[in-house]
C-alpha positions in Angstrom: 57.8 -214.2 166.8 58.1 -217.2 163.9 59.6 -215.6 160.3 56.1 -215.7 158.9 54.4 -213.7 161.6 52.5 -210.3 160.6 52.8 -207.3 162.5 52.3 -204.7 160.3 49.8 -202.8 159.0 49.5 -205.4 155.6 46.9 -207.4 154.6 47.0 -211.2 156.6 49.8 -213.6 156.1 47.5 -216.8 158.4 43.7 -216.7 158.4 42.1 -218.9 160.8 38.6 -219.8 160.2 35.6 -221.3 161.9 33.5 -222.2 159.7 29.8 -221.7 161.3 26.1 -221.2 159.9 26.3 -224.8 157.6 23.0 -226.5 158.9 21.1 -222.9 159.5 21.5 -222.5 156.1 20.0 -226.2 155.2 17.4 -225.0 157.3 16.2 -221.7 155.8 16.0 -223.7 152.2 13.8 -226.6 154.1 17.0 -228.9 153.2 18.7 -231.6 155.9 21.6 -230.4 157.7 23.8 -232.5 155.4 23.0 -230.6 152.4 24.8 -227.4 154.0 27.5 -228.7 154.8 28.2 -230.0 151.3 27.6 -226.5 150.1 29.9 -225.4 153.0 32.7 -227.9 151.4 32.2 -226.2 147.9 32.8 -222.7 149.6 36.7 -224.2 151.3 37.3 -224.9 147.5 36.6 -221.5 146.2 38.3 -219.5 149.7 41.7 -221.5 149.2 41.5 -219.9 145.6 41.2 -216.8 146.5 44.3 -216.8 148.8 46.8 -216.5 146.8 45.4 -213.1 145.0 45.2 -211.9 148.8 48.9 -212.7 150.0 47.2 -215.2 152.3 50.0 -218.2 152.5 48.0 -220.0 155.4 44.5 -220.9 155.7 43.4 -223.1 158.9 39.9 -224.2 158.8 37.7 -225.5 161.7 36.2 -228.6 160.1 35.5 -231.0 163.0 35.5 -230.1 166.7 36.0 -232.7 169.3 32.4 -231.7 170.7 31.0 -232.2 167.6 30.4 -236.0 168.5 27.5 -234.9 170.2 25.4 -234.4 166.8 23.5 -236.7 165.8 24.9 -240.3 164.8 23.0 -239.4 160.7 24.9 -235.9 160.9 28.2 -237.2 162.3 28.5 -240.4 160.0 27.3 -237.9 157.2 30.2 -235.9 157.7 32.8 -238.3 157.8 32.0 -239.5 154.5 32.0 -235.9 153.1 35.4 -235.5 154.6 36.3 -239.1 152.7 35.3 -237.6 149.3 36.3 -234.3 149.7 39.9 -235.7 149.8 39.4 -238.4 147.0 37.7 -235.5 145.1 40.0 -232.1 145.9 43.8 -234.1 145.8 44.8 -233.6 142.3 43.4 -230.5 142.0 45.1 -229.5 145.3 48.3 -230.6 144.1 48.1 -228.9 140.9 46.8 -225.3 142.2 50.5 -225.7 144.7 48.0 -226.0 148.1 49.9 -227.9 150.7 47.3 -229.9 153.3 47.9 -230.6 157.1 45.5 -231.9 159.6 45.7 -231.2 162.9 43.9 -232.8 165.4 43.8 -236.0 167.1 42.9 -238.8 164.8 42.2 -241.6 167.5 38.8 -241.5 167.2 38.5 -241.2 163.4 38.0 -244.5 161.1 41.0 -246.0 159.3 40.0 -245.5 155.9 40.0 -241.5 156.8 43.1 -241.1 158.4 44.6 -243.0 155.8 43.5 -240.6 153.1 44.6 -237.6 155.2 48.4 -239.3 155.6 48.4 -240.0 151.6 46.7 -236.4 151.1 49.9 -234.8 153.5 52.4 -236.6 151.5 51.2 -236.3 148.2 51.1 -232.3 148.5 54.7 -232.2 150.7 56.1 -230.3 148.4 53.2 -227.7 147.7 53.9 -224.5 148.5 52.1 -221.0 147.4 48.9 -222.1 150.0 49.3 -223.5 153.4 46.0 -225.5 154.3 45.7 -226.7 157.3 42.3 -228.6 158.2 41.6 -228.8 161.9 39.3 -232.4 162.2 38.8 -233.7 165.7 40.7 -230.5 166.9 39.8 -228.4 170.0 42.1 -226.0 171.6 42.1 -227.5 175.1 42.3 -231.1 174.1 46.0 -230.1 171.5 47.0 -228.5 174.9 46.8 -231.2 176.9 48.0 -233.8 174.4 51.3 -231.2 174.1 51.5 -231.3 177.7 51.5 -235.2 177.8 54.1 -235.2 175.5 56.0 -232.8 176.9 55.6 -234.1 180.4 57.3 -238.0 179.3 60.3 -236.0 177.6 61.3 -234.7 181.1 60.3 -238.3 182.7 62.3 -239.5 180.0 65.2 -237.3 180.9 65.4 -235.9 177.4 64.3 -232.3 178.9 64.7 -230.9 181.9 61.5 -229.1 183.5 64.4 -225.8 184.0 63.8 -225.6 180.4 59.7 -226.2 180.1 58.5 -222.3 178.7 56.0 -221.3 176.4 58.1 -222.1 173.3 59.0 -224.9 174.2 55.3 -226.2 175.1 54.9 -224.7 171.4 56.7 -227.0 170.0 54.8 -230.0 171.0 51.4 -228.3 169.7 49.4 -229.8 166.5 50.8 -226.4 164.8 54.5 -226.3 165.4 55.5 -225.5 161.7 53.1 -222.8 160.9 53.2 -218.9 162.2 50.3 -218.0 164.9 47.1 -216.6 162.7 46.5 -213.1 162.0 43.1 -213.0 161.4 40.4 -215.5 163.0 37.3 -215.3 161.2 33.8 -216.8 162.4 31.2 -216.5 160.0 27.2 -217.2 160.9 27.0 -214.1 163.7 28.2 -215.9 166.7 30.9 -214.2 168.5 32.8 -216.8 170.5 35.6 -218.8 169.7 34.7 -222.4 170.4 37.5 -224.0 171.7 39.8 -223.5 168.5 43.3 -222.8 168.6 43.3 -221.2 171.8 47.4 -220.8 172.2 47.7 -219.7 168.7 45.8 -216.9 168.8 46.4 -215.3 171.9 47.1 -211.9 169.7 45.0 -213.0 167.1 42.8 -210.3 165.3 39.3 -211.7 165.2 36.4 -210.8 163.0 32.6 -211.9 163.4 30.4 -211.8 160.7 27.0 -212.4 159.6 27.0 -214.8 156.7 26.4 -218.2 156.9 29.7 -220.2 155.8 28.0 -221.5 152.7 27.6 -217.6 151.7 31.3 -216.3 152.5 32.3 -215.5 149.2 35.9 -214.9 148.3 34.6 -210.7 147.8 33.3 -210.8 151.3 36.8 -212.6 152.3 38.6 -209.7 149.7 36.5 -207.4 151.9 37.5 -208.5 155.4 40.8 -208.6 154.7 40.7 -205.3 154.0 39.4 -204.6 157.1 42.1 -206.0 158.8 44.8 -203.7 156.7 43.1 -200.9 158.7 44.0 -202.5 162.2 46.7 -201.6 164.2 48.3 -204.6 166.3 50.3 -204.1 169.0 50.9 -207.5 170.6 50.7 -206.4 174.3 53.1 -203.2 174.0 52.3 -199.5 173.0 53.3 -198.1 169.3 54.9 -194.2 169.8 
């Protein structure tokens, strides 16, 4: 288990979110799809304030899945460009609130002038260190597994590892997460209960709470509230307590 990992009966020390119910709640106010998820961007801002208070050192967020090129070209391109300002807009503020930002993902298929903010936006806040954020963009379980695999799979053509030594830590350490402790908590707001595809190795004894609210509603008392929650859980990873 990594240093930072929580088994006791405490309050969080990784969150995991997925952040669902943007464009529903567009919808209900008669607004474009676009307009929730810039009310879903002001909500991240007000969450990753709120961790601190709650002993929450990381936060991953579900931005971007790699199935969400199937929206709409408007929706997609729409999105990008939020994710563009968000960074221009957010990075000094980041830096000064002490929030360090990783992406995790696979950038291939994202435009230059993006992954360029996200490289300068990583090495401005290097040095941050009372919030971990980690934004997942162009991230899906299955696909970081496979790219891990790939990697893993030339080191032992290469002759740098041997397969005799190929386990589950060591495929760990070629995932988009290697640094940062497995989550705690996954939350999914919106009132869907699956877990789309996101970090599917990390949370294999992940506690996982579904709730109602659209993203653009989760406020950090609701947050306060599901924390809470979790305090009240007993985890066992696999094994029985006495």
């Amino acid at each position: 288990m990594p240093e930072d990992q929580n088994d006791s009966k405490t309050g969080p020390n990784h969150v995991a979110i997925i952040m669902d119910g943007n464009g529903r709640w567009a919808q209900q106010r008669g607004r474009p799809r676009l307009f929730g998820h810039h009310a879903g961007a002001r909500r991240v801002r007000e969450i990753v304030a709120a961790c601190p208070d709650q002993g929450v050192k990381y936060l991953t967020i579900f931005a971007f899945s790699t199935e969400n090129w199937k929206r709409t070209q408007s929706e997609v391109s729409g999105l990008m460009t939020l994710f563009r300002k968000y960074i221009e807009n957010e990075a000094k503020a980041l830096l000064k609130n002490g929030v360090r930002v990783r992406f995790i993902g696979d950038r291939i298929r994202l435009d230059d002038k993006l992954v360029s903010l996200m490289d300068e936006l990583e090495l401005l806040t290097a040095d941050s260190d009372l919030v971990h954020l980690t934004v997942a963009i162009n991230y899906g379980g299955r696909d970081e597994v496979t790219r891990a695999a790939q990697r893993l799979a030339h080191e032992v053509e290469q002759g740098r590892l041997s397969y005799k030594d190929v386990d589950a830590e060591t495929l760990s350490g070629f995932l988009d997460t290697h640094v940062l402790p497995d989550p705690d908590l996954v939350i999914r707001t919106s009132g869907e209960a699956r877990i789309s595809n996101f970090l599917l190795w990390q949370s294999a004894y992940a506690e996982y709470e579904f709730i109602d609210t659209l993203w653009p509603d989760f406020t950090a008392k609701e947050f306060a509230n599901v924390l809470a929650n979790y305090g009240n859980r007993e985890r066992r990873f696999g094994g029985v307590n006495a």
